[in-house]
C-alpha positions in Angstrom: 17.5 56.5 14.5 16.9 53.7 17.2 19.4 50.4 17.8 16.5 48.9 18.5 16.1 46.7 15.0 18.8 43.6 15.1 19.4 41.7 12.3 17.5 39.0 11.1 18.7 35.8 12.1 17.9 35.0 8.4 20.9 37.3 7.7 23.1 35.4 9.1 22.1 32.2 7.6 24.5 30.8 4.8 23.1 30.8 1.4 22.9 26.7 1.0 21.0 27.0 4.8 18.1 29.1 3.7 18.2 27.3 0.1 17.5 23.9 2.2 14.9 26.2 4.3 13.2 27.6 0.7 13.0 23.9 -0.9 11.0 22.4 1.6 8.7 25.5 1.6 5.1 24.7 -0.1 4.4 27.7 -2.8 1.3 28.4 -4.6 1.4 29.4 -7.6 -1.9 31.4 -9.1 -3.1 32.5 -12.5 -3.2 35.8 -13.4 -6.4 36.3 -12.1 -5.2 34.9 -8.9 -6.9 31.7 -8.5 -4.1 29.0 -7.5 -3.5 26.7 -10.1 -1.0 24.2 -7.7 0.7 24.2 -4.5 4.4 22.6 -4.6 7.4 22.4 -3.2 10.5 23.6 -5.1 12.0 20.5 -4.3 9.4 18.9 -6.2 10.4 20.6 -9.5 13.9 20.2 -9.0 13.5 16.3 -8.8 11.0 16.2 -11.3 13.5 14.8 -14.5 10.8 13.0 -16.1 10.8 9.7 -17.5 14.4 9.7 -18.3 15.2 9.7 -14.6 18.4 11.4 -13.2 20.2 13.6 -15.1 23.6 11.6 -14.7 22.3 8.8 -16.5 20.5 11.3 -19.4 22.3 11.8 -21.8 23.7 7.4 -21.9 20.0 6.4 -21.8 18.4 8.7 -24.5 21.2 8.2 -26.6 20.6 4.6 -26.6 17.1 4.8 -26.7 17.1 7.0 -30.0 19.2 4.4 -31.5 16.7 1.9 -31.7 13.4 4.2 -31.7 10.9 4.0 -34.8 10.3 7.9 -35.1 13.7 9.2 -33.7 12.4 12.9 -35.1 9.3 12.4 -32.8 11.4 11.1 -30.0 13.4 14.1 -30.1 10.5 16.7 -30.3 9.5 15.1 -26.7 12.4 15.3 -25.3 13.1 18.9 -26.5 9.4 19.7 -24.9 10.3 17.6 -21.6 13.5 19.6 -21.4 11.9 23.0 -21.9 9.3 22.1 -19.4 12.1 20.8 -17.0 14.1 24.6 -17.4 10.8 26.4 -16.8 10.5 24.5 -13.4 14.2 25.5 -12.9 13.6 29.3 -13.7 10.7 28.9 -11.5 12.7 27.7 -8.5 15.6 29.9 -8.9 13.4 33.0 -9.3 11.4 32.6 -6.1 14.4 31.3 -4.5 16.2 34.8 -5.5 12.9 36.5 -4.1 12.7 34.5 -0.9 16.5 35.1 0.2 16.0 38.8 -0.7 13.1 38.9 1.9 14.8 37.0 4.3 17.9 39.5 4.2 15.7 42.2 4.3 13.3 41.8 7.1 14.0 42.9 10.3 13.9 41.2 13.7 11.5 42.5 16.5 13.2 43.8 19.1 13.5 42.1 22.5 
């Protein structure tokens, strides 16, 4: 067994350091027959709230919006959709986020 194999300075990165490393990162994403369909970064999907802007403000907003909204039934069905899109994009992030740490932990340093 050689000492030769340090750690990876990745290792000894906090978590919220290599998060603010992954976020900026550009990932493709491909089809299943590999082609890419889109390049982002995670960033991107993590801002992405839709129309209803920030979170913070969500619930307040579409509440007073589905007050006053003709087809509140419609309305509703949108928002489900935008929501479930929105959590996809979170799974997404979280996922490769989980995969990109484990790498990072995992890979060794050349030696000097």
């Amino acid at each position: 067994m050689s000492d030769d194999i340090k750690a990876n300075p990745a290792a000894t990165l906090t978590e919220q350091q290599l998060f603010a490393n992954f976020i900026r990162m550009p990932i493709q994403y491909r089809n299943r027959i590999g082609s890419t369909e889109h390049t982002c970064q995670p960033e991107d999907l993590l801002r992405d709230g839709g129309q209803w802007g920030e979170l913070a403000d969500f619930t307040e907003l579409f509440t007073d919006d589905l007050k006053t909204h003709d087809t509140p039934e419609s309305e509703l069905g949108c928002l489900v959709e935008s929501l479930e899109c929105y959590l996809d994009g979170l799974n997404t992030v979280l996922t490769d986020f989980r995969a990109y740490k484990a790498i990072q932990s995992a890979t060794p340093q050349e030696a000097a």
